[in-house]
C-alpha positions in Angstrom: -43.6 -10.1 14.0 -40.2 -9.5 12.3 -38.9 -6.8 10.6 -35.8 -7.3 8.6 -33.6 -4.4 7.0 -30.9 -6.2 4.9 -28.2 -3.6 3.3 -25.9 -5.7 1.0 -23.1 -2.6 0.1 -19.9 -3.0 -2.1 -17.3 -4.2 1.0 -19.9 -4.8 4.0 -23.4 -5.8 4.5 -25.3 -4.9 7.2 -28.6 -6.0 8.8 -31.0 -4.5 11.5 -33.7 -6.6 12.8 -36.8 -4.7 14.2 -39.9 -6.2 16.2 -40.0 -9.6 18.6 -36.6 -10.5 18.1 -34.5 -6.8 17.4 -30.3 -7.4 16.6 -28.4 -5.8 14.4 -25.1 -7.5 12.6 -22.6 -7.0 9.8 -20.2 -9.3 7.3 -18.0 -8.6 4.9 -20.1 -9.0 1.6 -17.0 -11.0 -0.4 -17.0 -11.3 -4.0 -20.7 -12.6 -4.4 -23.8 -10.8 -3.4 -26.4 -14.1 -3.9 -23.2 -15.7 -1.5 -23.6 -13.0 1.2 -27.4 -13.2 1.1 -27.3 -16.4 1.9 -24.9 -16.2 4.7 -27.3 -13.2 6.4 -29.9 -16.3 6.1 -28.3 -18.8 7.7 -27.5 -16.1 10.8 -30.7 -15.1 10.8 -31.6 -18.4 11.1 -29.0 -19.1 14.0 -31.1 -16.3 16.0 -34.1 -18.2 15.8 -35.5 -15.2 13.7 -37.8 -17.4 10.7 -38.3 -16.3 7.6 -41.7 -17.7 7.4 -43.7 -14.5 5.8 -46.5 -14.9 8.6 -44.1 -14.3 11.1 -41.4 -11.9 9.1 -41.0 -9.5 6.6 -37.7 -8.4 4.6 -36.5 -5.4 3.0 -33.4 -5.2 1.0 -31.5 -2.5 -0.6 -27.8 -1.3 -1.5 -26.3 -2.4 -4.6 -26.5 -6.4 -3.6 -30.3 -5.6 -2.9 -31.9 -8.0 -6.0 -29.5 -10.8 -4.6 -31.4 -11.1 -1.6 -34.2 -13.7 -3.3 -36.4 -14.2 0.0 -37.0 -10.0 0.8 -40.5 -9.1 0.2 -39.4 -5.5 -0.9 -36.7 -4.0 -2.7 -35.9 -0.4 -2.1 -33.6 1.8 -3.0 -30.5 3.1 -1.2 -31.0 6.9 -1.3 -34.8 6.5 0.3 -33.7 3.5 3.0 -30.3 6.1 4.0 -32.7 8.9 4.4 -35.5 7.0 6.4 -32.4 5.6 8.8 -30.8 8.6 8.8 -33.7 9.9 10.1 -34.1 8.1 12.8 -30.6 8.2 13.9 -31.0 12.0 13.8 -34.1 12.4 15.9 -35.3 15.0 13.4 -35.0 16.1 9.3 -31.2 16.2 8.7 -28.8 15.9 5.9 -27.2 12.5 6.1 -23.8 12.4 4.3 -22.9 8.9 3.5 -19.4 7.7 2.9 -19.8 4.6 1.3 -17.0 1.5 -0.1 -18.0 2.9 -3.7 -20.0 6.3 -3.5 -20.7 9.1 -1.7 -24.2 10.4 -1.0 -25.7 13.5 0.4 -29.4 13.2 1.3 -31.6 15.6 2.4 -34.5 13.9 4.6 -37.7 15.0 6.1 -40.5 13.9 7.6 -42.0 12.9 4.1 -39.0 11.2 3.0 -36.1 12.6 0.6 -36.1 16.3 -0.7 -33.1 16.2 -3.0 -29.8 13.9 -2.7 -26.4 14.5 -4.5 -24.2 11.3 -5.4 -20.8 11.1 -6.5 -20.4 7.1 -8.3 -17.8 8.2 -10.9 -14.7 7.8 -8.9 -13.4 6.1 -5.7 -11.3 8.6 -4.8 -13.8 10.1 -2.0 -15.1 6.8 -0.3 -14.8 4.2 1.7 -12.9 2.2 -0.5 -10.0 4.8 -1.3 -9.7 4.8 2.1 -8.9 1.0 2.8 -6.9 0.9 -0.5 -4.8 3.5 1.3 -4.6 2.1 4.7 -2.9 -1.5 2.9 -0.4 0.4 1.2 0.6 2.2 5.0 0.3 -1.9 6.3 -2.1 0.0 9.1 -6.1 -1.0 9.6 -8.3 2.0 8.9 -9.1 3.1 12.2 -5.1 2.9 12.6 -4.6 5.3 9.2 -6.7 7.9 11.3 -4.8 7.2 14.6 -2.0 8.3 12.5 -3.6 11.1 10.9 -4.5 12.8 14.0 -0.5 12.9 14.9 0.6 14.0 11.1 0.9 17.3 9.2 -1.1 16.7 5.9 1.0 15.9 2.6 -0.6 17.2 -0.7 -2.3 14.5 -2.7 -3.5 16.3 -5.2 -4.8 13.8 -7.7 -8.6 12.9 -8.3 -7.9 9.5 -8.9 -7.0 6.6 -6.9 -4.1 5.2 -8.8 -2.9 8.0 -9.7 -3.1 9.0 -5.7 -1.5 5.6 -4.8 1.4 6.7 -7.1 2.1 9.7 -4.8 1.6 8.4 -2.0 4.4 5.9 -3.3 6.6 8.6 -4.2 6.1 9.8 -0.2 7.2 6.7 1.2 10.0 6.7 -1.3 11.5 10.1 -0.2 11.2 8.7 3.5 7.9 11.4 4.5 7.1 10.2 7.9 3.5 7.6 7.4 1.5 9.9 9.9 1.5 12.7 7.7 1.1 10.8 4.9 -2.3 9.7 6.8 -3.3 13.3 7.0 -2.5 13.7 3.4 -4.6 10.7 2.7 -7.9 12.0 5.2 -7.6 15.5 4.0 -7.9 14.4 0.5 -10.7 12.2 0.9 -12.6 15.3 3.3 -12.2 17.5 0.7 -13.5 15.3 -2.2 -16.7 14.6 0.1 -17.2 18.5 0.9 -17.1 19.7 -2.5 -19.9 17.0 -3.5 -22.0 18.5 -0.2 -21.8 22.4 -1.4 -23.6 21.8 -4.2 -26.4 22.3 -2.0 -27.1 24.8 1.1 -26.3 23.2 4.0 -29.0 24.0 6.4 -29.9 22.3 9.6 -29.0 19.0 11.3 -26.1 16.9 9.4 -24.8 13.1 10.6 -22.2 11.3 9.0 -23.1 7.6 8.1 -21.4 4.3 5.9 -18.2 2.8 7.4 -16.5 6.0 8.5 -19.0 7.2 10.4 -18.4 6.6 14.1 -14.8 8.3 13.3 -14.5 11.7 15.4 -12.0 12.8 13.5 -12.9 12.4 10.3 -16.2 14.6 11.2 -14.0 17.2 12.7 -12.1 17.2 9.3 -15.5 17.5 7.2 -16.6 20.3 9.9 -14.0 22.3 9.4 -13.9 22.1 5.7 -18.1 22.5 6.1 -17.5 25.3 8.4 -20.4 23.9 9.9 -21.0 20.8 12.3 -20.8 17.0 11.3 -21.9 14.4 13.5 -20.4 11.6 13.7 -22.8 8.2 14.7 -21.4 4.7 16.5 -24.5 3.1 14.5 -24.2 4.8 11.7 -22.8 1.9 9.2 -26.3 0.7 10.0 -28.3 3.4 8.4 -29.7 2.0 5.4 -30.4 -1.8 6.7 -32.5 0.8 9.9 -34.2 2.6 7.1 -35.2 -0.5 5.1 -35.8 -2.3 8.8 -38.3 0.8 9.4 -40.0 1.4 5.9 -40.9 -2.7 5.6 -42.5 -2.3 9.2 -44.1 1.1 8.0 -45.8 -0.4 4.8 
């Protein structure tokens, strides 16, 4: 048997197969989730993994999740990130999760989610503001933190991303040097994330997971801000397609 974890987010979508035939994957999820659900199919498919329900079962979630026509559960992000989490942890943990259009604090145990904080109103402290950033340097995103590491942080002071753009323009224009520009950039989006996690008392284990989280040095940033420590994960992108992976297979 088959378990498939299928975690369509806002700029990539990963999967994590557990059982006879374990992989793990990720594409860019493009402009159209019921597109992108299709495509996991099909490589699914090329790994000779069936999606016959006698021999498989599927689990979706993130926001594509009710795209994904042939899963046999939908479940939500927040109890999928804390069940992978989890895992990736070894133990209860607070998973911070910085994804391409929210951030997410989630408080796991053994008997699932406690209490979680969001932040969905803004882009300025995700993924997303991130990559936005990185185009208008011309540099990849692990290339914007390459730079960062180098730079002296610049003050971007505003909570919104065009109105961040606009000073980060106004940088370029005055000839600031780009790394620390990239510091500016990193420090800004640190600081967003660690405001959203002091809402709460920070006790115990805490990983970082979504597309930044195999980044040192953006978890040396948040552990600093934190005053506490952040660990970073090489897997941790995969958190939520693990959790939905595990959960399906746990039913």
């Amino acid at each position: 048997m088959n378990y498939v974890g299928i975690d369509i987010g806002s700029t990539a979508s990963k999967v994590v197969v557990l059982g006879d035939r374990s992989t793990s994957f990720t594409i860019p999820t493009g402009w159209s989730s019921i597109e992108t659900a299709r495509l996991i199919r099909e490589q699914l498919e090329q790994r000779d993994i069936s999606l016959d329900k006698n021999q498989t079962k599927v689990a979706a979630t993130g926001y594509g999740r009710i795209a994904v026509s042939y899963a046999d559960k939908v479940i939500t992000e927040i109890t999928c990130h804390g069940r992978g989490g989890r895992e990736l942890a070894g133990d209860d943990c607070i998973v911070i999760d910085v994804g391409g259009q929210d951030t997410k604090v989630i408080f796991a145990n053994n008997n699932g989610v406690s209490d979680f904080l969001m932040n969905d109103k803004c882009s300025a402290g995700t993924g997303k503001f991130v990559e936005i950033m990185a185009n208008r340097l011309e540099v990849t995103i692990d290339g914007l933190f390459d730079l960062a590491k180098k730079g002296t942080a610049v003050p971007i002071s505003s909570l919104c991303t065009v109105f961040a753009e606009s000073e980060i323009i106004n940088y370029i224009g005055e000839g600031r040097k780009k790394e620390d520009i990239a510091a500016g950039i990193i420090e800004s989006v640190a600081v967003k994330v660690s405001q959203l996690c002091q809402k709460r008392e920070l006790k115990g284990k805490i990983i970082l997971t979504g597309g930044l989280s195999h980044i040192d040095y953006f978890a040396e940033t948040l552990s600093k801000l934190l005053k506490t420590t952040v660990t970073p994960l090489k897997d941790g992108r995969y958190a939520g397609a693990l959790g939905a992976a595990l959960l399906i297979k746990e039913r």
